[in-house]
ZAMARGU-4260 file (C-alpha; in steps of 0.2 Angstrom, whole numbers, plus 5000, padded with zeros to 4 digits):
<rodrens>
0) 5508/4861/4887 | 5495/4851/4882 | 5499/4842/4864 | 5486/4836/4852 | 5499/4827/4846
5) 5499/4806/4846 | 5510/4798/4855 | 5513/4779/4863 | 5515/4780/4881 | 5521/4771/4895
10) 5518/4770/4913 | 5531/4781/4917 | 5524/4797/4908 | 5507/4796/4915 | 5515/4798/4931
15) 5526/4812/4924 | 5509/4821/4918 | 5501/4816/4935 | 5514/4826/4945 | 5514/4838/4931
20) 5497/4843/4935 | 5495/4837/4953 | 5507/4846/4961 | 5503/4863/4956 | 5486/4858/4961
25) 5489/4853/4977 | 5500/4867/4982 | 5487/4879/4974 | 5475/4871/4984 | 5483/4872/5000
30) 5487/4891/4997 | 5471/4894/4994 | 5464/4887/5008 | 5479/4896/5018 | 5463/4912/5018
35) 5453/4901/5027 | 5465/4893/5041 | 5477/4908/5041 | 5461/4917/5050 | 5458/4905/5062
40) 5473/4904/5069 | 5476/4922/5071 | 5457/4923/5076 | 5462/4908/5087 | 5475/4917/5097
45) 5471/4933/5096 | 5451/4930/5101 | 5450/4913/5106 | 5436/4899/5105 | 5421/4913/5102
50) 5429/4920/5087 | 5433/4903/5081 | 5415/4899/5083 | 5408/4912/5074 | 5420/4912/5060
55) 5414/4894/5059 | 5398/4900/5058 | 5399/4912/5044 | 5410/4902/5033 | 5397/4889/5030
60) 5386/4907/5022 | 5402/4912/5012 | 5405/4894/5007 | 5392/4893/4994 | 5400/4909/4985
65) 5416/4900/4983 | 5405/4887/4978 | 5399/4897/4963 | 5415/4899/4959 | 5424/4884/4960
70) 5407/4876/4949 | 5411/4889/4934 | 5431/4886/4936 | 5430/4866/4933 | 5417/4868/4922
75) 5426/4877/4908 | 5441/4870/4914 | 5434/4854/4910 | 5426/4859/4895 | 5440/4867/4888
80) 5452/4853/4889 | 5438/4843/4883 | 5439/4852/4868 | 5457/4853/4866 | 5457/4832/4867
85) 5444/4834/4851 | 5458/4844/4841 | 5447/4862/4844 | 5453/4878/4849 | 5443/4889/4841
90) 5430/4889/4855 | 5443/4895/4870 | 5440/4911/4869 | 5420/4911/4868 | 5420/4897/4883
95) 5431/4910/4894 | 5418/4923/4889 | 5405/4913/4894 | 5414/4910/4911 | 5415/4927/4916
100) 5396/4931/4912 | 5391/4917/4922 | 5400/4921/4939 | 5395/4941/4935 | 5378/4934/4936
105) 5380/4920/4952 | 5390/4934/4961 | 5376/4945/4958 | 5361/4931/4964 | 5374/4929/4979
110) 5374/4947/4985 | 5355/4947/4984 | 5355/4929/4993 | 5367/4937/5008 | 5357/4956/5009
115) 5341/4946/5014 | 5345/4930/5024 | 5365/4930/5032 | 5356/4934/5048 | 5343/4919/5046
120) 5358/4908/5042 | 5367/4915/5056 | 5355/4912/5068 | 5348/4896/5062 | 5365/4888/5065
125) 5363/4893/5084 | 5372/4908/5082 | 5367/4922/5099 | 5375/4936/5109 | 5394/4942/5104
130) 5397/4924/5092 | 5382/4928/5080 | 5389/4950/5083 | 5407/4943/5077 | 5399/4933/5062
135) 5390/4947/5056 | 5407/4955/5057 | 5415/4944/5046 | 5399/4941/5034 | 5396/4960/5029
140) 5412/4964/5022 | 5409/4946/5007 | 5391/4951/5007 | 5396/4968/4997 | 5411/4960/4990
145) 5403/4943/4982 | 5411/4947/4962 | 5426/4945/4970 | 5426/4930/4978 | 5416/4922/4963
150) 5431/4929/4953 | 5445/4925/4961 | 5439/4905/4965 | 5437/4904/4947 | 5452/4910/4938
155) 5466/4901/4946 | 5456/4886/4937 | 5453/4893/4922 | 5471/4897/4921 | 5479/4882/4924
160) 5468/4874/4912 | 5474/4887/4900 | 5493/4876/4901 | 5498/4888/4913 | 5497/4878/4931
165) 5513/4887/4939 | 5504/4904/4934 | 5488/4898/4942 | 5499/4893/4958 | 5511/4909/4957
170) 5494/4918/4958 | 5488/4911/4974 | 5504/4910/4981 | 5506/4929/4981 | 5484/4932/4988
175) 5487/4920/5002 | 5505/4931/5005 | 5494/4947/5006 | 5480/4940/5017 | 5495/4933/5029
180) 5503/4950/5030 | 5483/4960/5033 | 5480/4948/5044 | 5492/4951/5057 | 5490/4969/5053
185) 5472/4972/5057 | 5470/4957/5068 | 5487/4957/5077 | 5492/4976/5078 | 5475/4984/5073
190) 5462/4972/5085 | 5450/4973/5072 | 5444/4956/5076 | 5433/4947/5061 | 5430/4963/5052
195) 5449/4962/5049 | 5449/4945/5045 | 5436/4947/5032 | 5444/4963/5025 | 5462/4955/5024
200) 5454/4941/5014 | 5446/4949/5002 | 5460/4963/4997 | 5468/4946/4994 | 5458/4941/4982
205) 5453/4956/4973 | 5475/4957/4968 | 5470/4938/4961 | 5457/4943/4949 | 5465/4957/4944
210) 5480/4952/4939 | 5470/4936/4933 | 5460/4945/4922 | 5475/4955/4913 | 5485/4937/4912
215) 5471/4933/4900 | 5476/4947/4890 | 5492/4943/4890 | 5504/4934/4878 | 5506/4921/4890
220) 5488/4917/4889 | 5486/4902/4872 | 5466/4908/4873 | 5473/4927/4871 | 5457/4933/4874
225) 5459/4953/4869 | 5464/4948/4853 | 5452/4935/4850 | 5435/4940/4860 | 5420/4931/4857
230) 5402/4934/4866 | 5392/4922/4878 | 5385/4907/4871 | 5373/4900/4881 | 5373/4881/4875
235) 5393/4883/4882 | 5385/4891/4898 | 5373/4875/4900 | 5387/4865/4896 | 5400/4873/4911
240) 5385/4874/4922 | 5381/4854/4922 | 5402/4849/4923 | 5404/4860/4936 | 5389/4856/4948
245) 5396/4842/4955 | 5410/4853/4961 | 5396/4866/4968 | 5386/4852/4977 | 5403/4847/4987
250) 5405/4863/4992 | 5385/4866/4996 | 5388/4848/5006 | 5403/4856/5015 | 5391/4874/5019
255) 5378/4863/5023 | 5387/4849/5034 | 5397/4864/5045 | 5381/4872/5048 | 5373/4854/5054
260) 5383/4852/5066 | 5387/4870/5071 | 5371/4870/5076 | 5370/4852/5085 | 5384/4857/5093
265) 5378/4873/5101 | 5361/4863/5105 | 5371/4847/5113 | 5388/4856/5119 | 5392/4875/5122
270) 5401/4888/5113 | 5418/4878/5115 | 5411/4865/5107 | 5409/4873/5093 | 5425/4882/5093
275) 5433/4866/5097 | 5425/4858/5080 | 5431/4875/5071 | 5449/4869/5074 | 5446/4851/5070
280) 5439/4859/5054 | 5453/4868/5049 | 5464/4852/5050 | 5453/4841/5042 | 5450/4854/5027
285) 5472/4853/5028 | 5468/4836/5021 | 5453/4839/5009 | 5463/4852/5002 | 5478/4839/4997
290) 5462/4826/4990 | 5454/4840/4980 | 5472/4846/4973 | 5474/4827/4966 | 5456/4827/4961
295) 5460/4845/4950 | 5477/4838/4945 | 5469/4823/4938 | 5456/4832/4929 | 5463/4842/4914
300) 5472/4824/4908 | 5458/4814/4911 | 5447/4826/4902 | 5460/4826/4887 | 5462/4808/4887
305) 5442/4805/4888 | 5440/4818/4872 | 5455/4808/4862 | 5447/4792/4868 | 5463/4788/4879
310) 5453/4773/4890 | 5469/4765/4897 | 5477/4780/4900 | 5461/4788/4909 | 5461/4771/4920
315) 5481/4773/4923 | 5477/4789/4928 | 5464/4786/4941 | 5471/4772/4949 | 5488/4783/4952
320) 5473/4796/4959 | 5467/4785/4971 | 5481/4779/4976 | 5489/4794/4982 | 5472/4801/4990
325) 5472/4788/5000 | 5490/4786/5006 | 5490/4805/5009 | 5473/4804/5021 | 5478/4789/5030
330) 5495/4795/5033 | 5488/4814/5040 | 5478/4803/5052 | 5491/4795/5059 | 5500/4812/5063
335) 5484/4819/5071 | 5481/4806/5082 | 5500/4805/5086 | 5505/4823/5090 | 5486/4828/5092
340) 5493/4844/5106 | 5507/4850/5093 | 5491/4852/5080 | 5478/4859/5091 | 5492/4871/5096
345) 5493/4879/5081 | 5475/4886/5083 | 5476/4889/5101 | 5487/4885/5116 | 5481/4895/5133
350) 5465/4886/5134 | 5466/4868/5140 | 5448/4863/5141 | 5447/4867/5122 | 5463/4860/5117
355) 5455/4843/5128 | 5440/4846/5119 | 5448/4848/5101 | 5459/4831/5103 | 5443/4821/5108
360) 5435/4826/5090 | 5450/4823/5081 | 5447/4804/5086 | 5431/4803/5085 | 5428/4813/5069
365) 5445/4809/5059 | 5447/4791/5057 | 5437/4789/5041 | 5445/4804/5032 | 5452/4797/5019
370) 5437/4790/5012 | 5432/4810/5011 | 5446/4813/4998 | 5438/4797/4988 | 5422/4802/4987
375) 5427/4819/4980 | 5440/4812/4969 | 5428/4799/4962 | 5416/4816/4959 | 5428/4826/4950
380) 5434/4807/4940 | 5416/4806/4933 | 5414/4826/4928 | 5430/4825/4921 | 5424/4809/4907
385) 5410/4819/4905 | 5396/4810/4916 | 5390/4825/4925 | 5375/4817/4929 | 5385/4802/4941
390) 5395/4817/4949 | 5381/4826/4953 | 5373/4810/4961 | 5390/4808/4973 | 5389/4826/4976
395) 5371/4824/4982 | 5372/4809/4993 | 5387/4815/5000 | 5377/4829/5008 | 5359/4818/5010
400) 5368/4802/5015 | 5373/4812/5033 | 5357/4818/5038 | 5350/4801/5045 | 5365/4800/5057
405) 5366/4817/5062 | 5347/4815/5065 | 5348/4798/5076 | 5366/4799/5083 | 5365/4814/5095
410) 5350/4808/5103 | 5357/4792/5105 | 5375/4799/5109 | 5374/4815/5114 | 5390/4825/5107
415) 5398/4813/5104 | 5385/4805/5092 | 5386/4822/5083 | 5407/4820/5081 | 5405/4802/5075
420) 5389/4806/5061 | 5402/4810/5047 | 5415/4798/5047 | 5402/4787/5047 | 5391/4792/5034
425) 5406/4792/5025 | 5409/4773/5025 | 5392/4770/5020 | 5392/4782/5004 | 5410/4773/5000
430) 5399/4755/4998 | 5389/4764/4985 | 5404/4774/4979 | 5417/4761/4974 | 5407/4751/4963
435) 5403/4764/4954 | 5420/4768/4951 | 5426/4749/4947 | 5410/4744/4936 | 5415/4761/4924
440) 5436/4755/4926 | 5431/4739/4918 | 5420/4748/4905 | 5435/4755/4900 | 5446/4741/4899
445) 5434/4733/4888 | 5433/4749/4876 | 5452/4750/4878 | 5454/4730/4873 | 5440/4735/4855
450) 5454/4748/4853 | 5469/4738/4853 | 5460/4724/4842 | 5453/4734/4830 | 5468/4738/4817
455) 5460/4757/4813 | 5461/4764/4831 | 5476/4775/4834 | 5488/4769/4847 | 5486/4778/4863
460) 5491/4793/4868 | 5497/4804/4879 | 5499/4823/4884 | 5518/4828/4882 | 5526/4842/4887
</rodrens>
């Protein structure tokens, strides 16, 4: 659990608390996101590539819900562990209060958003005929359902920055189960199509916040919030809200991105196309999920360290970050490009033009992957030492950064110029990106050195178990 207590530290236990944290992150992450691909490969081999294309086409609509969600989670998952690092627990329950009345509120501007304009955003992406039909599908069941997305996006972050990460895991673990076994009832044995898809997923995640909810009632909850119930406080609210919005923007880049080229691809390709970039997707979000798992795992320690003033432990800690984000995307895009059939097959293996079509944007689309998981990494790095205002800025120019070369590449290109706009927009945000990173590392050391040589500082310390 995490320990107010001071202790000196050595290499070796910031990569014990690393692990500690990232791996139940990671693998929360990748259940998650098991809702997500889990329907596009039944929807891939049960519908084929129009499904897939209208799937893609509604998630970039339902994005920006889970957006909400995941904004309120590392908000007060930050602000919480920020508070513990200053020695104060009193405030738990009144920031988890505070949570909940904020995604109440985003759920309910979300339904309001999705009863007027899903069709617009549908269509605007190029959607028409049975593909924007199947969307609709998919969209109406999240429209009405919004709370629960909110909900259950939020709470698996709430609770593992509650010292509880194998809970928070556990929980996912079992939703992504559930939406397995609907799945392959309605879709499989039903032929519900989308509408089961959509169905399955949310059942899924109504059993998380239910059972989310009562764990924060629970003895195993420190925040013990029943006992201890506070109400909304809105200077925490404002407080969650700007930690968290970096975390928003990603995922409003990510809404915003798919629906880009959703829509260059239906005007520069066809259908397939699009279906085609829908299973590219899925495996480069396979990859994104592993990068934003380190970037969570990382946060509740950096954020404690950062409130106990822990410099060198918050630069040990990043650096270990890094590393592994980029050793984990380089390696996936080796396999990609190395067994590109086995991977396509997952999604779909009767339909060889879009299995040719799917291998030729894994090449062109996937090379610069890895530097994806920095730039969200580096995001999450700066909310977590509480500099919303440069993770908002990375978040931002992430999404702003791709729309010049989405803009000239296709007309210079063609398709292909619309496959090859990302990765490199990405290697230009990365030469803004890293200096930031490295001129605030160096602040650090130079803070860490005024520590060391001042004979009042405390030694550093660490989070023990």
């Amino acid at each position: 659990m995490l320990d107010p207590s001071i202790e000196n530290t050595q290499t070796q236990s910031i990569s014990r608390t690393f692990w500690r944290y990232t791996l139940p992150a990671i693998a929360a992450m990748l259940v998650n996101g098991l809702y997500q691909i889990v329907d596009g490969i039944f929807i891939g081999h049960y519908i084929g590539f129009e499904g897939l294309a209208a799937i893609n086409m509604a998630w970039p609509v339902i994005y920006f819900m889970v957006g909400f969600g995941i904004m309120v989670g590392m908000g007060s998952g930050s602000l919480l562990s920020i508070q513990r690092g200053k020695g104060d627990t009193r405030a738990a329950p009144t920031i988890l209060t505070s949570s909940l009345v904020l995604m109440l509120s985003l759920a309910i501007i979300s339904t309001s958003i999705l009863v007027i304009c899903s069709d617009f955003f549908l269509e605007a992406q190029g959607g028409a005929g049975n593909t924007l039909v199947m969307a609709q599908e998919y969209i109406s069941v999240f429209t009405w359902g919004t709370a629960i997305t909110v909900i259950a996006s939020a709470l698996p972050l709430l609770i593992r920055n509650d010292e509880s990460p194998n809970i928070a895991t556990g929980l996912m673990v079992l939703g992504a189960f559930i939406n397995i076994a609907l799945d392959y009832l309605l879709i499989g044995v039903f032929d519900f199509g989308l509408l089961g898809a959509s169905i399955a997923t949310i059942s899924a995640q109504a059993t998380v916040c239910v059972l989310g909810l009562i764990y924060f009632c629970s003895r195993f909850s420190s925040i013990n919030w029943s006992a201890k119930f506070s109400w909304f406080n809105a200077s925490f609210a404002q407080q969650i809200t700007l930690l968290g919005s970096s975390s928003l923007f990603m995922y409003l880049y990510t809404s915003f991105v798919f629906a880009l080229h959703n829509r260059l691809f239906t005007e520069y390709g066809t259908p397939l196309t699009v279906g085609a970039f829908a299973i590219v997707g899925y495996l480069m979000v396979l990859y994104y999920l592993v990068a934003e798992g380190v970037a969570e795992g990382m946060q509740p320690p950096v954020s404690y360290y950062y409130g106990a003033e822990q410099h060198e432990n918050i630069n040990k800690m990043l650096k270990l970050s890094v590393k592994v984000t980029l050793i984990a995307g380089t390696s996936w895009v080796l396999l990609l490009n190395l067994m590109p059939e086995t991977m396509v097959g997952l999604f779909n293996n009767d339909d060889p033009l879009l299995i040719a079509t799917a291998i030729d944007g894994i090449k062109m689309h996937l090379f610069a992957m890895p530097l994806d998981g920095f730039i969200a990494l580096s995001s999450v790095y700066f909310m977590a030492t509480n500099q919303g205002v440069k993770a908002l800025v990375i978040a931002c120019g992430n999404m702003l950064i791709q729309l010049p070369f989405l803009y000239f590449l296709p007309k210079v290109m063609g398709v292909e110029g619309v496959w090859m706009a990302m990765p490199l927009s990405n290697i230009a945000l990365c030469l803004i990106v890293a200096p930031m990173v490295w001129f605030d590392v160096k602040s650090r050391k130079k803070q860490s050195r005024a520590q060391q040589d001042n004979p009042l500082t405390i030694d550093t310390a660490a989070i023990v178990s």
